[in-house]
N, C-alpha and C positions, 0 to 999 in steps of 0.2 A: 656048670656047663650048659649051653645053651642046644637046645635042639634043633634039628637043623628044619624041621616042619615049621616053629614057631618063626624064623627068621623069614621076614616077608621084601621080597624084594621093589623095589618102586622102579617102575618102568612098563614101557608097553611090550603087549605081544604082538608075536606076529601076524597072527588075525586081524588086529586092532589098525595094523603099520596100514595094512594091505587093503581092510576097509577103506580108512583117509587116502591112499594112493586112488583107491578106485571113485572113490566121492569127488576129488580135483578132476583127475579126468575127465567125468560127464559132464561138470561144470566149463575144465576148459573149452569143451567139445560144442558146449552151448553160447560160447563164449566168440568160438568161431563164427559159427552160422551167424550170428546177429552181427557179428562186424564184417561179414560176406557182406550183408545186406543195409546196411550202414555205407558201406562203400561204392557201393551200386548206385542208393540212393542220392550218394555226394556227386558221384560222375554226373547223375541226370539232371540233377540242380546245377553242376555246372557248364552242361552242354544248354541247358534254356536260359542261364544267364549272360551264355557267349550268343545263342542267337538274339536277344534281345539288344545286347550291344550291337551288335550287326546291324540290325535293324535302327538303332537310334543313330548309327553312323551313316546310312543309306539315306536316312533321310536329313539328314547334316548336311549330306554331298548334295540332298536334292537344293535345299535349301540356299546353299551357296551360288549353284547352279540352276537355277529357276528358270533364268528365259534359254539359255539353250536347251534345257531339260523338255519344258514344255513346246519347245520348236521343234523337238527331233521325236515328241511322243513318249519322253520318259525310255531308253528303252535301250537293253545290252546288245554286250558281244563286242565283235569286230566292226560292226557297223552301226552300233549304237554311240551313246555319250557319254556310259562309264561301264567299267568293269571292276571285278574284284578288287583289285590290286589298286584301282582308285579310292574308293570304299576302305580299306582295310588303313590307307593313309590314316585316316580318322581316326583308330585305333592304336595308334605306334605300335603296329604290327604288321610288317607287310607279310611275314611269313606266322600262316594261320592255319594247319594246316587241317583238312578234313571242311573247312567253312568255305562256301562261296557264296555270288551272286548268282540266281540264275531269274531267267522269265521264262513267261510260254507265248504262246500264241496269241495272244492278245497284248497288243502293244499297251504298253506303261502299266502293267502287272509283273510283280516281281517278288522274289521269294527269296528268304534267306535258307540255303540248303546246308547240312551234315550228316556225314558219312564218312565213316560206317559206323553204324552202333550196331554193340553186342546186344544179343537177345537176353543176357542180365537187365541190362540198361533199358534196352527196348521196352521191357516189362513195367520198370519204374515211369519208362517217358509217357507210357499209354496209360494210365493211371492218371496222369496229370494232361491228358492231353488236351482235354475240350477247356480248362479254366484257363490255360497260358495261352491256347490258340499252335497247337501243334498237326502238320498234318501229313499227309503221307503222300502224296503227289502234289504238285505243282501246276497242277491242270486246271484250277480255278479258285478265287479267294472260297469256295463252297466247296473246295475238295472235299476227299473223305478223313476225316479226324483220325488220327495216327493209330495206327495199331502193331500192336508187339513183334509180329512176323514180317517187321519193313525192317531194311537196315539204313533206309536214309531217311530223314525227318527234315520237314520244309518249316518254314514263319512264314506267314503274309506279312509283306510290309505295304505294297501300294496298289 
């Protein structure tokens, strides 16, 4: 007869289960945070890869449009020579949404604007703001370079 001390059973404890349970966890948990911020960074890459298309499109239109462009000053609105909705032609997208055309006060300066960014996002875009040319008002190709507490982000284009 065998005793029942000497009989060793193979398998885990509960200890053991409840370790590995807890060891996944911190792991998933880490796992989280970094694809939070993986996802962030995809949005922000893809909002400066849509203003740049913006911008190569704006100047398509200029391009196509040169002498009335340069006859009327380059310059939006209602009583300018194009608007968004001309511009976005260029894109086979006329519905784009959160992207436009805008200028300021200085005729044939122009800006490609969006809005709204999250202050996730806003974080990643101000990180990259001064290499891509991002900035946070519209008020001169010298504006001030974008920073994280803005929810709209401008391009220079002309």
């Amino acid at each position: 007869m065998k005793n029942n001390r000497s009989i060793k059973r193979r398998g885990f404890t509960l200890v053991e289960l409840l370790i590995v349970i807890v060891v996944i966890g911190v792991l998933s948990a880490m796992m989280m945070l970094s694809s939070t911020e993986a996802v962030s960074s995809a949005k922000a890459s893809n909002i400066v890869s849509n203003l740049r298309n913006w911008k190569t499109a704006a100047l398509a239109w200029y391009a196509d449009h040169l002498d009335t462009a340069e006859a009327s000053g380059f310059s939006l609105g209602s009583t300018g020579t194009v608007t968004s909705k001309d511009v976005a032609r260029y894109l086979n997208s006329e519905n784009a949404p959160g992207y436009e055309l805008v200028g300021n006060n200085n005729p044939g300066t122009w800006f490609v604007k969006y809005s709204p960014v999250d202050s996730v996002v806003a974080g990643k875009l101000a990180g990259r703001a001064k290499s891509v040319g991002l900035y946070s008002t519209n008020s001169s190709k010298d504006a001030s370079i974008f920073t994280s507490d803005k929810t709209e982000v401008y391009m220079y284009i002309r």
